[in-house]
C-alpha positions as CSV (number, residue, x, y, z in Angstrom):
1,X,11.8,44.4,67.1
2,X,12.7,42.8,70.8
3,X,12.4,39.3,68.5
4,X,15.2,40.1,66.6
5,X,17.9,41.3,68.0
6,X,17.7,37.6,69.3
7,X,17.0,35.9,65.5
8,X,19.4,37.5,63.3
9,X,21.8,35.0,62.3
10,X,24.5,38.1,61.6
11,X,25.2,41.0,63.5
12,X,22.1,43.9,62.2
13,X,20.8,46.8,63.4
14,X,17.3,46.9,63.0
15,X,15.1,50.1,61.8
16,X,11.8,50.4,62.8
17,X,9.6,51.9,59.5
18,X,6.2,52.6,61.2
19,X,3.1,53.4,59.7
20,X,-0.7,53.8,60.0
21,X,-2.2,52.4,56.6
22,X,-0.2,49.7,54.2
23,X,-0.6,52.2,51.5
24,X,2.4,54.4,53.2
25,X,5.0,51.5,52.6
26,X,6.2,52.9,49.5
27,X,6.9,56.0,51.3
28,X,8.4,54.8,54.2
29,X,11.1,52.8,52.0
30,X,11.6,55.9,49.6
31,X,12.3,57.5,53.0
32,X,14.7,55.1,54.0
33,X,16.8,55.1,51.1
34,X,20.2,53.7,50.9
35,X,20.5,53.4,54.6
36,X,19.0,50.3,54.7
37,X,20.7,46.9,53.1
38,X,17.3,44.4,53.2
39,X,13.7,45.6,53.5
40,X,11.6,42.8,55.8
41,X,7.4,44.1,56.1
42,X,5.0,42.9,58.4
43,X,2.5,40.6,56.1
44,X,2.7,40.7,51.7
45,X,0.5,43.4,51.4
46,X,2.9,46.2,52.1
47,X,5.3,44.5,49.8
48,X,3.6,43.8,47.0
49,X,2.4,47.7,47.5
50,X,6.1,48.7,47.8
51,X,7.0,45.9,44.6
52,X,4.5,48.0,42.4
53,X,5.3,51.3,43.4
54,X,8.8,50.3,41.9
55,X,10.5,51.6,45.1
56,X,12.6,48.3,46.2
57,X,16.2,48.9,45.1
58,X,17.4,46.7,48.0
59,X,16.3,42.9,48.6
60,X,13.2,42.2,50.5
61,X,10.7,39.3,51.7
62,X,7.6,39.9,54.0
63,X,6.6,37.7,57.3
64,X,4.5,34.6,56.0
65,X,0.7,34.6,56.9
66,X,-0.4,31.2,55.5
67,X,0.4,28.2,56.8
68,X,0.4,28.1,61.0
69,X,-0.4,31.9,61.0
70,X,-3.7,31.0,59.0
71,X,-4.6,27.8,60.7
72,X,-4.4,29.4,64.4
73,X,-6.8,32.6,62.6
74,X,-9.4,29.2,61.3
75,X,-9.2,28.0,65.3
76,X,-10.1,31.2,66.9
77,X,-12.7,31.3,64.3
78,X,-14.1,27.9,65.2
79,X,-13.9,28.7,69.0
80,X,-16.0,32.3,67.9
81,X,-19.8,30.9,68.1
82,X,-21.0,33.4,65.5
83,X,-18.5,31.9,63.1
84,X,-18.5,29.0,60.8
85,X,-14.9,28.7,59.3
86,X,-16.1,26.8,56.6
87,X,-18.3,29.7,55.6
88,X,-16.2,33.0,55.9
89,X,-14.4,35.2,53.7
90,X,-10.6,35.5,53.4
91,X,-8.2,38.1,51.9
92,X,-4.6,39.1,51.1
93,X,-3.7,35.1,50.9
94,X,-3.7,33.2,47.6
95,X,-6.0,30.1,47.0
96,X,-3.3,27.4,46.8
97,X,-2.4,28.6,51.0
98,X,-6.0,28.5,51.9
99,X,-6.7,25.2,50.3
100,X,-4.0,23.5,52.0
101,X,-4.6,24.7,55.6
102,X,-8.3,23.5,55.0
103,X,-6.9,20.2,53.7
104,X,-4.6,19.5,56.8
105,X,-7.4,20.8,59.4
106,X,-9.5,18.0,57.4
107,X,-12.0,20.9,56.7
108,X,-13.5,21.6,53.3
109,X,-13.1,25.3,51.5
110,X,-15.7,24.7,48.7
111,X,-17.7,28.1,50.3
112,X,-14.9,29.6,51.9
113,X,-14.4,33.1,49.3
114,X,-11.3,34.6,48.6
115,X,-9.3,38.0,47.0
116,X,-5.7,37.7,46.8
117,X,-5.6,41.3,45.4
118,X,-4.1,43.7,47.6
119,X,-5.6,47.1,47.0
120,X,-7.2,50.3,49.4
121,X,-8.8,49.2,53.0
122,X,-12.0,50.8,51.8
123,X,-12.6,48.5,49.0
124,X,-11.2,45.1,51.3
125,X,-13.8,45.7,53.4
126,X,-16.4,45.8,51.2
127,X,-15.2,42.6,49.4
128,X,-16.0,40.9,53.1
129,X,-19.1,43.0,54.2
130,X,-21.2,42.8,50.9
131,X,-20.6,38.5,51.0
132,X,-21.8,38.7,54.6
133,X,-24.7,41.2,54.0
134,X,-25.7,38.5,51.3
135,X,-25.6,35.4,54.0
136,X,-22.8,33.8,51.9
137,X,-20.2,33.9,54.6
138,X,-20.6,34.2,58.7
139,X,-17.6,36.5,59.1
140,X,-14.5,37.6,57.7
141,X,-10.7,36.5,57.9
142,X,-8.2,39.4,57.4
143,X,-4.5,40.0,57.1
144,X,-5.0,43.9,57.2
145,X,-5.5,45.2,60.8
146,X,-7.2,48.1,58.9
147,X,-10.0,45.9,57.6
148,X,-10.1,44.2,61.0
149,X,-11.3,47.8,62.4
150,X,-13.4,48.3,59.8
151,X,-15.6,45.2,59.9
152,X,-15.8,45.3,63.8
153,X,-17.1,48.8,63.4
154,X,-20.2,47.1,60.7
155,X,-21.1,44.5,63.1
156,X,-19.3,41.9,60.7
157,X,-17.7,39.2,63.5
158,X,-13.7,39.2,62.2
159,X,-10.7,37.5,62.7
160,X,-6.8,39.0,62.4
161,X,-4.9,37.0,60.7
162,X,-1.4,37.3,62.6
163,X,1.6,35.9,62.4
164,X,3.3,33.5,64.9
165,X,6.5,34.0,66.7
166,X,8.4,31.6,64.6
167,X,6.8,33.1,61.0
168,X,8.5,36.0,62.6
169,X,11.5,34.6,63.8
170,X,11.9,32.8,60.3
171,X,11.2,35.9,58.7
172,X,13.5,38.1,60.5
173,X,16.2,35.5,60.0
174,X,15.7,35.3,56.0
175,X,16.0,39.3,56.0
176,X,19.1,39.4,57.8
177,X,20.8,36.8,55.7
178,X,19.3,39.0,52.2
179,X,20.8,42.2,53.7
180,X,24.4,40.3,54.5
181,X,24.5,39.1,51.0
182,X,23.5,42.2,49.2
183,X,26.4,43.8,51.8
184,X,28.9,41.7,50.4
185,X,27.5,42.3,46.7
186,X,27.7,46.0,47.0
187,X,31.6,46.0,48.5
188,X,32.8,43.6,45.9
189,X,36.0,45.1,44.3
190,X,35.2,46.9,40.9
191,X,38.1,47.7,38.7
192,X,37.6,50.3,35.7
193,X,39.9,50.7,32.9
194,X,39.7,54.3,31.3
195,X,41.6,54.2,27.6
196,X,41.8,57.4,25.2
197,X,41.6,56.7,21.4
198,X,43.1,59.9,21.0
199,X,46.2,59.6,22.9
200,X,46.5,56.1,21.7
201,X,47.3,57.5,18.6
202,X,51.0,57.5,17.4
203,X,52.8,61.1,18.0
204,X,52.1,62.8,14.5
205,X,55.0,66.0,13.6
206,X,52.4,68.6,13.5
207,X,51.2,67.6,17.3
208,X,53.8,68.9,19.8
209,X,54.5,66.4,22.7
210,X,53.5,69.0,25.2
211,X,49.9,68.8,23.6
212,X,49.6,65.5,24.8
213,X,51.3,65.5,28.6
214,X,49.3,68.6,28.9
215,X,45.9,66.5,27.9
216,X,47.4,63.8,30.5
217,X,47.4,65.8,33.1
218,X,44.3,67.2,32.4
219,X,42.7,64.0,32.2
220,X,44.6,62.5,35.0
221,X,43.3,65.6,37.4
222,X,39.7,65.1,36.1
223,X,39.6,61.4,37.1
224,X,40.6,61.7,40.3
225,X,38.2,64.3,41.1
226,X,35.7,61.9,40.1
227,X,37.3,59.3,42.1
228,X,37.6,61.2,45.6
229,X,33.7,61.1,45.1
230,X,32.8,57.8,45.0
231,X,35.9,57.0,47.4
232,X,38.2,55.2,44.1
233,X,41.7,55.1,43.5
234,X,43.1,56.1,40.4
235,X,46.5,54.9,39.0
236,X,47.6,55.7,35.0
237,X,49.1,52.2,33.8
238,X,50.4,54.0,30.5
239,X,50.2,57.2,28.3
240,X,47.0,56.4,27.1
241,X,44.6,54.4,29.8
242,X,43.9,54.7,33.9
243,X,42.7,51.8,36.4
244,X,40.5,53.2,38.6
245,X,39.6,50.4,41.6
246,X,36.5,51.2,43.3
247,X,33.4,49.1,44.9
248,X,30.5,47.8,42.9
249,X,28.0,49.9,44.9
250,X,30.0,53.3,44.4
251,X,29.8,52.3,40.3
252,X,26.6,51.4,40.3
253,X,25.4,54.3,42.2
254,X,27.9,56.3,39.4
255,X,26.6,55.0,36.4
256,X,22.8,54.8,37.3
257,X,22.9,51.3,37.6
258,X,25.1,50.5,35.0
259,X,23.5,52.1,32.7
260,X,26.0,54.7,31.6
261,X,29.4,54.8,31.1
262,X,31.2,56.1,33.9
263,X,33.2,59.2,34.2
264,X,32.8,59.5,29.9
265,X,30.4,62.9,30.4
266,X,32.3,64.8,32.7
267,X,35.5,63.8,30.2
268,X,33.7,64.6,27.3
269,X,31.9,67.9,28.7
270,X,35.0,69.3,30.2
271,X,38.1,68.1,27.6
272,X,36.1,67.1,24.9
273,X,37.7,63.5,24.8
274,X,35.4,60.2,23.6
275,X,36.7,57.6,26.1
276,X,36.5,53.5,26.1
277,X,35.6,52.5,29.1
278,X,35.3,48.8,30.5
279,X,34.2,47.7,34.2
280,X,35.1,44.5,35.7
281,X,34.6,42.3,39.0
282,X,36.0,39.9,40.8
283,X,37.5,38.3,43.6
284,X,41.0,40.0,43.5
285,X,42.1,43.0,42.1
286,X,43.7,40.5,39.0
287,X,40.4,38.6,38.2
288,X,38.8,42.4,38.0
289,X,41.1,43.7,36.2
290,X,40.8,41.2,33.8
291,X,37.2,41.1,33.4
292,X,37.7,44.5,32.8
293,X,39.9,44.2,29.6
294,X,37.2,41.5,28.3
295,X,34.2,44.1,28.8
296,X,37.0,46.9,27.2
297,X,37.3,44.8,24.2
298,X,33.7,44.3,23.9
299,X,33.0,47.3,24.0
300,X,35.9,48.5,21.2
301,X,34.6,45.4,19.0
302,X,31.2,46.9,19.1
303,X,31.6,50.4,19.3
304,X,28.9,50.8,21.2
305,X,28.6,51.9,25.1
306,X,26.5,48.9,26.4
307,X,27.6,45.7,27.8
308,X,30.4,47.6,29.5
309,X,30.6,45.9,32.3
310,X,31.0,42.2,33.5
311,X,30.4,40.6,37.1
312,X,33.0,38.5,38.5
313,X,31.3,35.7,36.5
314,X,32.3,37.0,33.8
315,X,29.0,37.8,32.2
316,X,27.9,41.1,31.1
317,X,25.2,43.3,33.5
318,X,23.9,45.4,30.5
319,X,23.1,43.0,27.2
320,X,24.4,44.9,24.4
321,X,21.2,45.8,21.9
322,X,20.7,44.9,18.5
323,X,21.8,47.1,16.2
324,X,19.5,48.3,13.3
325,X,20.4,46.9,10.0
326,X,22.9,49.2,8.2
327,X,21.8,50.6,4.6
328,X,23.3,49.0,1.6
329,X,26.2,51.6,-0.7
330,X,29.0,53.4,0.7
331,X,28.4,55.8,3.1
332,X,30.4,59.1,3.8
333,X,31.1,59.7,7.2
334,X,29.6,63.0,8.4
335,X,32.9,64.2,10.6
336,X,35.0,63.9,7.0
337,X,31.8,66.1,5.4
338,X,32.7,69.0,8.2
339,X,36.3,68.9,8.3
340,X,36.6,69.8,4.6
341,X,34.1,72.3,4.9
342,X,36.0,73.8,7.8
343,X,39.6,73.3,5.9
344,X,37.9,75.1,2.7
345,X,37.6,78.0,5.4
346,X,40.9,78.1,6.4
347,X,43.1,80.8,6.3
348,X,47.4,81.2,6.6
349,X,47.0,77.3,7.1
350,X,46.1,77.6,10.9
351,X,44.1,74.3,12.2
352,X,43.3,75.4,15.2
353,X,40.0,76.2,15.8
354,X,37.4,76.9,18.7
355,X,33.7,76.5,19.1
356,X,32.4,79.9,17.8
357,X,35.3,79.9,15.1
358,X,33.6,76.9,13.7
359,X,30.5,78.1,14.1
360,X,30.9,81.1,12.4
361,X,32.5,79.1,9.6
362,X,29.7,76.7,9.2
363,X,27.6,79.1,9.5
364,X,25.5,77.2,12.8
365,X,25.7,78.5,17.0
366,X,28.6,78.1,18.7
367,X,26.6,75.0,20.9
368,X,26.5,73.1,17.3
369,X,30.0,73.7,16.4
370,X,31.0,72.2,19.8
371,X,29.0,68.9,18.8
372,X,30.2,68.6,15.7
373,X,33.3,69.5,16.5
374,X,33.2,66.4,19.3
375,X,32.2,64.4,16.6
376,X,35.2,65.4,14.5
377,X,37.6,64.0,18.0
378,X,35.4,60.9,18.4
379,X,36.3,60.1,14.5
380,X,39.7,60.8,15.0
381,X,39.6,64.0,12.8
382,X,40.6,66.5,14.6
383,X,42.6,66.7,18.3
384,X,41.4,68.5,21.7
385,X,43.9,70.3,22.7
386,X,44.4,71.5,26.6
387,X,41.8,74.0,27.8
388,X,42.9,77.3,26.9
389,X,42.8,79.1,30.6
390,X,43.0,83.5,30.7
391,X,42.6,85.5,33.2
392,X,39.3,86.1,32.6
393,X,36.2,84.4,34.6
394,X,33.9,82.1,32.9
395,X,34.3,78.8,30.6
396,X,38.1,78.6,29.5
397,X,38.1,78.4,25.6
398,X,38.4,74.8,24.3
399,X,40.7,74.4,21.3
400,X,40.9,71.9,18.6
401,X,43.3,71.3,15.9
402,X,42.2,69.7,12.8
403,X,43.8,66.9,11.3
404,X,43.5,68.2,7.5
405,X,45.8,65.8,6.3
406,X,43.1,62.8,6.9
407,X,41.2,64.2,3.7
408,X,43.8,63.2,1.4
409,X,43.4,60.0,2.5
């Protein structure tokens, strides 16, 4: 930790992680969350134990054991007269390291036994003590302190394998430069263009106007809610899309990695509005922008919510999947099937309609109707209209009028 503050080729603040057994490593980083910007561990066994625990979100690297760190461990060994270094048992390292510290000491490593596998202190230590139980080595290399304990405990002569001040050094140096880079990855500007089939529409006669600014300003509210919690910006360009200009880190962290679309559930859950969404990044706010009208129409040319968003590169994070081959014959769409069983229903000519209306109508729970009646917006079949608010606590009622005059089409 002293080492560091020294070595860090950027300005860092270092955070000490400590623990007792490398099989807490996973832990200590789930503890350490987001608050950290680069992971570095002492030797590769914590980190391939934090690698297959799944828990590195952030970069990471580990401070190098072979090389000078192992070829100092083979001199103490020589200079330890129970020892024959050409005879002892190594772990943690991989063979390609050991053959080539043996190869510039001008030693040979034909008996010298080996297990790269990382796994409990228990069963490490046995690897070393049954080989020298059996006379195949005369004592043990490790790069687990743990071990180290262990075998010194059993009688079995052991040497640490540590790492020099400039493995360190080097290390320290690598994690600082990871954790600057990944800093400047996660505060790249991220633009996001929201656009609403719906209102994209042209005005229809039977739709009044203050349907629409109504839905608007719904919409507009809704977004900026969302906004203030990810610390965005939200700006409407026209009567039917938003640019909202946030960082990548605040999207990624709202979209699960960019995995979902953002802000589209809340929309959808509280106006019951299907949105296009597209996410771009870039240098300047233009080149974002940009990229995210090319992930927009990507995603309208697909229809489909993947491959959303594009780096500043211009290539998509989230490869859009193959779509399952469609079955051959003309296929009625299921939203046109429900809105002529709801307009068959319809009495005094009234379109407007809520959740348990429809339910009650086609004859399924008012949680069904909703969905299908979502499906009917999606489709362009029917219109959400503004949140019907009473005095009343609870859910305010969510209208819809339904565009009957699409079944004469």
């Amino acid at each position: 930790m002293l080492m560091g503050h020294s070595a860090a080729p950027v300005p860092c603040r270092l955070v000490a992680a400590a623990y007792r057994d490398e099989q807490e490593a996973a832990d200590k980083v789930t503890r350490l969350g987001p608050g950290v910007d680069a992971c570095l561990f002492a030797s590769p066994v914590p980190f391939e134990l934090a690698r297959r625990a799944g828990v590195l979100t952030m970069p990471a690297t580990h401070v190098q054991l072979g090389g000078a760190a192992l070829v100092a461990a083979i001199a103490r060994a020589a200079l330890d007269e129970r020892i024959d270094p050409r005879r002892v048992s190594l772990d943690v390292l991989g063979r390609p390291d050991i053959d080539e510290a043996y190869t510039d000491l001008n030693l040979s490593s034909g008996e010298v036994h080996s297990r790269d596998e990382p796994g409990p202190v228990g069963t490490i230590t046995a690897f070393h003590e049954r080989l020298f139980r059996q006379g195949a080595t005369t004592g043990a290399l490790t790069c687990v302190q743990g071990v180290a304990d262990r075998l010194t405990a059993a009688g079995v002569p052991v040497v640490p394998v540590r790492p020099t001040s400039a493995a360190v050094r080097t290390a320290l140096h690598t994690a600082a430069l990871l954790g600057a880079r990944h800093r400047l990855e996660e505060s790249q500007l991220t633009v996001v263009l929201v656009e609403v089939p719906t209102l994209r529409e042209p005005v229809r006669r039977a739709a009044p106007r203050y349907w629409r600014d109504e839905l608007r300003l719904s919409l507009h509210r809704l977004l900026v809610q969302e906004a203030n919690r990810i610390n965005a910006s939200v700006w409407p360009i026209d009567d039917h899309s938003y640019l909202v200009v946030a960082t990548k880190g605040s999207i990624s962290t709202a979209t699960d990695g960019f995995r979902v679309l953002p802000f589209a559930a809340r929309i959808r859950e509280e106006l019951g509005l299907a949105v296009e969404v597209g996410v771009g990044m870039g240098r300047t706010t233009h080149e974002a922008e940009t990229h995210a009208r090319g992930a927009l129409a990507r995603t309208q040319g697909g229809k489909q919510p993947q491959g959303f968003a594009v780096d500043r590169e211009g290539r998509a994070l989230v490869p859009p999947p193959r779509m399952p081959p469609q079955p051959g014959g003309p296929v009625k769409p299921k939203g046109v099937e429900v809105l002529a069983r709801l307009a068959a229903k319809l009495e005094g000519g009234d379109t407007v309609v809520d959740a348990e209306g429809a339910g009650r109508m086609l004859g399924v729970t008012p949680r069904t109707a909703r969905r299908l009646l979502r499906t009917l917006v999606d489709e362009g079949l029917a219109w959400p209209l503004p949140p019907n608010r009473t005095p009343q606590p609870g859910r305010p009622r969510q209208l819809y009028r339904l565009i009957v005059e699409k079944l004469n089409r």
